[in-house]
Every structure is written in C-alpha cells, then in structure tokens.
C-alpha positions as CSV (number, residue, x, y, z in Angstrom):
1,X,119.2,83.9,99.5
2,X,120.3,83.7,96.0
3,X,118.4,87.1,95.4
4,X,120.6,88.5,98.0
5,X,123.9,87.4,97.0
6,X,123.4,88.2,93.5
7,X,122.5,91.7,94.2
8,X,125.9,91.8,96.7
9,X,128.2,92.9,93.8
10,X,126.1,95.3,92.3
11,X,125.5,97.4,95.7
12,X,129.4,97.2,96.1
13,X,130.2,98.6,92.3
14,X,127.5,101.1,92.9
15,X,128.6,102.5,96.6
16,X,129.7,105.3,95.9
17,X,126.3,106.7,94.0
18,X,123.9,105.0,96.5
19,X,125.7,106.8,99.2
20,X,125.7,109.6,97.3
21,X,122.0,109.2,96.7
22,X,121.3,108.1,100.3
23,X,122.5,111.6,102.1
24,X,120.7,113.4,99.3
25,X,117.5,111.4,100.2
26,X,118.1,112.4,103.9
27,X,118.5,116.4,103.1
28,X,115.2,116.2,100.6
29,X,112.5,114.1,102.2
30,X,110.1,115.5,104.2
31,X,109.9,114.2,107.6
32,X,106.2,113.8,108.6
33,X,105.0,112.9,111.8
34,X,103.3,109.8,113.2
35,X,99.4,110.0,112.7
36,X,97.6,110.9,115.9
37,X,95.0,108.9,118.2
38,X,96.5,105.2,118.3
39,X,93.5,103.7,118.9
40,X,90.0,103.9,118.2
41,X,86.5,101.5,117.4
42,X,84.8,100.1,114.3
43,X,81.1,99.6,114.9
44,X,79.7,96.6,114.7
45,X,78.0,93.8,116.7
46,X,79.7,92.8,120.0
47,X,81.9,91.4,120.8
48,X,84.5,93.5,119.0
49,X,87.7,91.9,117.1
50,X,90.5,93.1,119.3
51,X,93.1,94.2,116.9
52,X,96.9,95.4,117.2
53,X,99.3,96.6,114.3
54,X,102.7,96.4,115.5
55,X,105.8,97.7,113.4
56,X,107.8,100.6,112.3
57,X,106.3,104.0,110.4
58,X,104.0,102.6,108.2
59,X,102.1,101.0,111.4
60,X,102.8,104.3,113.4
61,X,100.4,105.9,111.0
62,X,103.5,108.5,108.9
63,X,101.7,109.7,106.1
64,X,98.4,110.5,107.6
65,X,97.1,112.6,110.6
66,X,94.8,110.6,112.0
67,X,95.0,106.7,112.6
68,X,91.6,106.3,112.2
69,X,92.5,107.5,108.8
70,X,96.3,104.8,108.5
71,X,96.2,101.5,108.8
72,X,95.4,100.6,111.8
73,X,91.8,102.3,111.6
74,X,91.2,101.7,108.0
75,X,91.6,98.5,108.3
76,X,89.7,97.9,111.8
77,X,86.7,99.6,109.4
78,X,87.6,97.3,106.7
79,X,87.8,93.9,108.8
80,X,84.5,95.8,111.1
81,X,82.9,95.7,107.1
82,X,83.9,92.1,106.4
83,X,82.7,90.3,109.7
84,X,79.8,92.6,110.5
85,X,81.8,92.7,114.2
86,X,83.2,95.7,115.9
87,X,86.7,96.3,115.5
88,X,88.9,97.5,118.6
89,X,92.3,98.5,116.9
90,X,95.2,100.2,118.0
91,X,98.3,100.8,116.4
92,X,101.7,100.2,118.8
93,X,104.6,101.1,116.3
94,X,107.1,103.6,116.2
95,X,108.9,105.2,113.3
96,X,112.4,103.8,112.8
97,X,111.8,100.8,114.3
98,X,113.3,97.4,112.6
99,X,112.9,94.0,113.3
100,X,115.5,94.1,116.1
101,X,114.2,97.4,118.2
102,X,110.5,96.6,117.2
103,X,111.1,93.8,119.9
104,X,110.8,96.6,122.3
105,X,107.3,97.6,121.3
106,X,106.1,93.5,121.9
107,X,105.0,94.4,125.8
108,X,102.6,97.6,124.2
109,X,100.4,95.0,122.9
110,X,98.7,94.0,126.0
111,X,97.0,97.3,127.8
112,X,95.1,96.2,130.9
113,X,92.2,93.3,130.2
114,X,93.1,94.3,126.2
115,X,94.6,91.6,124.6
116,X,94.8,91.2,120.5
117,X,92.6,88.5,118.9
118,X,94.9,89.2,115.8
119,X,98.1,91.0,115.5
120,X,99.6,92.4,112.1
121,X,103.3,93.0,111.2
122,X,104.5,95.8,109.3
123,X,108.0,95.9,109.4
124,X,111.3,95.8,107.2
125,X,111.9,98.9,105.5
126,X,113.9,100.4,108.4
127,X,116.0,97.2,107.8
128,X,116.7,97.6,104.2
129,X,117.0,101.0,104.2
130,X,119.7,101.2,106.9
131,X,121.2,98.1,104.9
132,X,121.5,96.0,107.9
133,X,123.1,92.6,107.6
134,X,120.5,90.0,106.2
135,X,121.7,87.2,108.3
136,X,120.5,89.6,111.5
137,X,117.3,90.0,109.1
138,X,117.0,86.2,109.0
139,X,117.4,85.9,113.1
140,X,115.6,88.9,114.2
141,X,112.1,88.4,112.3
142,X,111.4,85.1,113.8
143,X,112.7,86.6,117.2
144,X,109.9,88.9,117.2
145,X,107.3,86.4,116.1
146,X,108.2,84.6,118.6
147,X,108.4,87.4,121.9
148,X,104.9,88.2,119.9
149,X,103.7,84.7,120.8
150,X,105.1,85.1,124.4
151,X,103.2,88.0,125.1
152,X,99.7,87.8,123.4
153,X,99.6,83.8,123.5
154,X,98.8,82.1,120.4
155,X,96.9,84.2,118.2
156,X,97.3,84.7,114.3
157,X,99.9,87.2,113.3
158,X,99.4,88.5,109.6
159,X,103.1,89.4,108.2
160,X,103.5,92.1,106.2
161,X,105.1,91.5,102.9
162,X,108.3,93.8,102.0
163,X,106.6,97.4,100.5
164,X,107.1,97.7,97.0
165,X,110.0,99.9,96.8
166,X,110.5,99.8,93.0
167,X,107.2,102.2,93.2
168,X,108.3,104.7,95.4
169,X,108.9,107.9,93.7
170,X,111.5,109.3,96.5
171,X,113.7,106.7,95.5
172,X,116.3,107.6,92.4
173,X,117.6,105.3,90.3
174,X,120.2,102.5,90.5
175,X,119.1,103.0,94.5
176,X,115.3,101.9,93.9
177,X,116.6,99.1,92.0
178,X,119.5,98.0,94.1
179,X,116.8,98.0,97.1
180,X,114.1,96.4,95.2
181,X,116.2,93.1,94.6
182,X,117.2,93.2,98.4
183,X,113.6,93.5,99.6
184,X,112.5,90.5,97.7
185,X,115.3,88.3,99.6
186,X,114.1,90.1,102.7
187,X,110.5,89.1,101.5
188,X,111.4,85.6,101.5
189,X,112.5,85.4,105.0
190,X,109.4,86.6,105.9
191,X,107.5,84.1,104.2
192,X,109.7,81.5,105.2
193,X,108.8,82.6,109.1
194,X,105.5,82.5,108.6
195,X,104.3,79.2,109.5
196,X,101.6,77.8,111.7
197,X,99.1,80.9,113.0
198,X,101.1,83.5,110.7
199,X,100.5,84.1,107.8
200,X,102.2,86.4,105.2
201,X,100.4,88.6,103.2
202,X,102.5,90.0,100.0
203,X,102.3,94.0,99.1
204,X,100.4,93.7,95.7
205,X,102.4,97.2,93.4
206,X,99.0,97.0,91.6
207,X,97.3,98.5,94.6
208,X,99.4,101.6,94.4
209,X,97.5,104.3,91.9
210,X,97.0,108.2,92.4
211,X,97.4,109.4,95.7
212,X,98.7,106.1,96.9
213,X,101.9,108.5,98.3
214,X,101.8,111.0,101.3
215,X,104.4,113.9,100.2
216,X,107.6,112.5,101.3
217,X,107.0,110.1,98.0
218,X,107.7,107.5,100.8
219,X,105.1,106.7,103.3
220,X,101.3,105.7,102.0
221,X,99.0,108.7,102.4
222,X,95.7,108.4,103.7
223,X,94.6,106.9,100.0
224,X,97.0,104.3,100.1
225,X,96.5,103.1,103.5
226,X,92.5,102.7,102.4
227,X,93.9,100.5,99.7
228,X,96.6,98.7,102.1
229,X,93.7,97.7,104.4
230,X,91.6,96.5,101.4
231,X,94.4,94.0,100.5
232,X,94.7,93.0,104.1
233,X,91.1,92.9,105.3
234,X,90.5,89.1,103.5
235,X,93.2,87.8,105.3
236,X,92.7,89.3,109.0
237,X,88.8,88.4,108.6
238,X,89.2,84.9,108.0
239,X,92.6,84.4,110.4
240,X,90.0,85.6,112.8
241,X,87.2,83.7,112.2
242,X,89.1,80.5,112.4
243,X,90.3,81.0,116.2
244,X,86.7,81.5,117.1
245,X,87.2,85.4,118.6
C-alpha cells in the first residue's frame, strides 16, 4: 500500500478543491441509464459457454442501450469468435454497486438450471469514487470472490483491473490525478486476490481511442466496450478452455 499512503497527504492538502470538484462533477454529468436486455446468445456450436459479468455500472451496460451492444454481449460475441462455441451471457450488475453491496448481486448468478462456466468482475470505481476506506477495499474484494465461489462452485473468475481514470475526460484536474494514484493501490489488491481460478486482467489506457467515451466522459460507449471485450476475450477463452466447459 505504499501507493496509497503516499497519495494520503496530497488528497488531504487538496480537500477542499476535490470536494469542490466532486459536487461540480455530480451537477454536470449526465446520468445515463443501464443498457437494456441483460442477456442474450452468441452463435456458435453447442454447447454454449455459459457466461456472467457481475459488477457495478460498467457491467450493468451505462454507456450503451443495448447489452448486446456493452460488455456483456460484446464480449459473449467476442469469446463466441475465439472458441467457435456459442456464448450464453448475461450481465447481473447494478450501477452504484461496490465491492461491499455487489455481494448482494452474488445469488443473480445462478437463474434456474443456468449456472456460469466463467464469471467476470467489473468492479471498483464506485469504491474509489465514494473514497471508501482501502482497508474495507482490501477485506471486501476477496469477500466477494469468495461468496462468488460459494454460489457458482469453482469456476474461473476473470478480475477486472482498476479503469484507467487518468483518461477519463469528466474528471478535472488534481481530481483525475489524486484518483489515478489511489486506483493503482486499489489495482493491487485486486491482483493480489486473484489467485488460483482468478485471474486479473489489467485495463490497457492504450485501448481507449475516439469514441472510447459514452457522453457522460465517464462510462465506455458502445466503441469502448467493443474494445474492452477485445482485451478480455484472450483471457475468458482460454480460462474456459482449461476447465473443460
């Protein structure tokens, strides 16, 4: 955590402007709604790759209309692509939700005989954002791995590395920089909790280009989910190919 204690004095100098900054940001940015239809089906050859995206906004689809269109369906094309398998997918997220309250959404990833052959984690922003304590960070992310276990059994989980917030164009400056240094301490916990079936996946920054960001300067639009799932497709292909589903 030496990230995080170094950055310590500079948010405290700088509280005043980042609150200052922070209730502008609330007044300005657009809220957007969650993307519509949850879940959906890649073709391919039977038997379809069941699988779940579980997390806050970004997983709930905020940014685009459609899901088939976020993450969750770009990437069940681009795994679908990959593996030459259909894809089930289905996003269960919901915006706002941290590592804490995202334990809440755990039980939404079973759905009859529909169980997950692969489950991928977007989550963290809400955390950093709301500038919740990183020691709660530190217990609540493996927390959730672990009622993630409980529920789906032992299949891989794919972590999501900390977004890139030094790219985000909603973010003003020292803010974007004071956040940046904080998400990469958060990033490390994430890594660190990612052992055995998980793996974590780092956010690339080169993958963001034109009309990576919906209009809130924010949340990916439907451009930058397509290049999300790109980055991510390698990884959920071959995490799936190992467990033999």
């Amino acid at each position: 955590m030496d990230v995080a204690r170094a950055v310590q004095p500079l948010a405290c100098v700088l509280a005043p402007v980042l609150l200052a900054q922070g209730l502008t940001l609330r007044r300005r940015i657009p809220r957007l709604p969650e993307a519509s239809d949850p879940a959906g089906t890649a073709a391919g050859a039977a038997p379809a790759i069941r699988l779940a995206v579980l997390g806050d906004s970004t997983a709930a689809g905020v940014g685009a209309q459609r899901h088939e269109d976020a993450l969750a369906g770009r990437l069940g094309a681009a795994v679908g692509a990959r593996t030459g398998r259909a894809v089930s997918w289905r996003a269960v997220a919901r915006s706002g939700a941290t590592s804490q309250t995202a334990r809440d959404l755990v039980p939404g990833l079973i759905d009859g005989d529909w169980r997950p052959d692969v489950v991928v984690l977007a989550i963290g922003v809400n955390d950093l954002k709301n500038l919740r304590r990183l020691r709660d960070w530190d217990r609540d992310v493996p927390a959730l791995l672990a009622a993630i276990e409980d529920t789906a059994g032992p299949v891989p989980v794919i972590v999501c590395g900390m977004a890139p917030v030094s790219r985000f164009p909603a973010l003003p400056q020292p803010m974007r920089a004071v956040m940046a240094m904080r998400a990469r301490a958060m990033d490390r916990v994430l890594h660190n909790a990612a052992e055995g079936r998980r793996q974590h996946v780092p956010l690339d920054p080169a993958m963001i280009g034109p009309g990576f960001f919906a209009a809130d300067g924010f949340h990916p639009s439907a451009t930058g989910y397509r290049a999300w799932a790109d980055q991510l497709a390698g990884p959920v292909a071959l995490a799936v190919s190992g467990t033999g589903a």
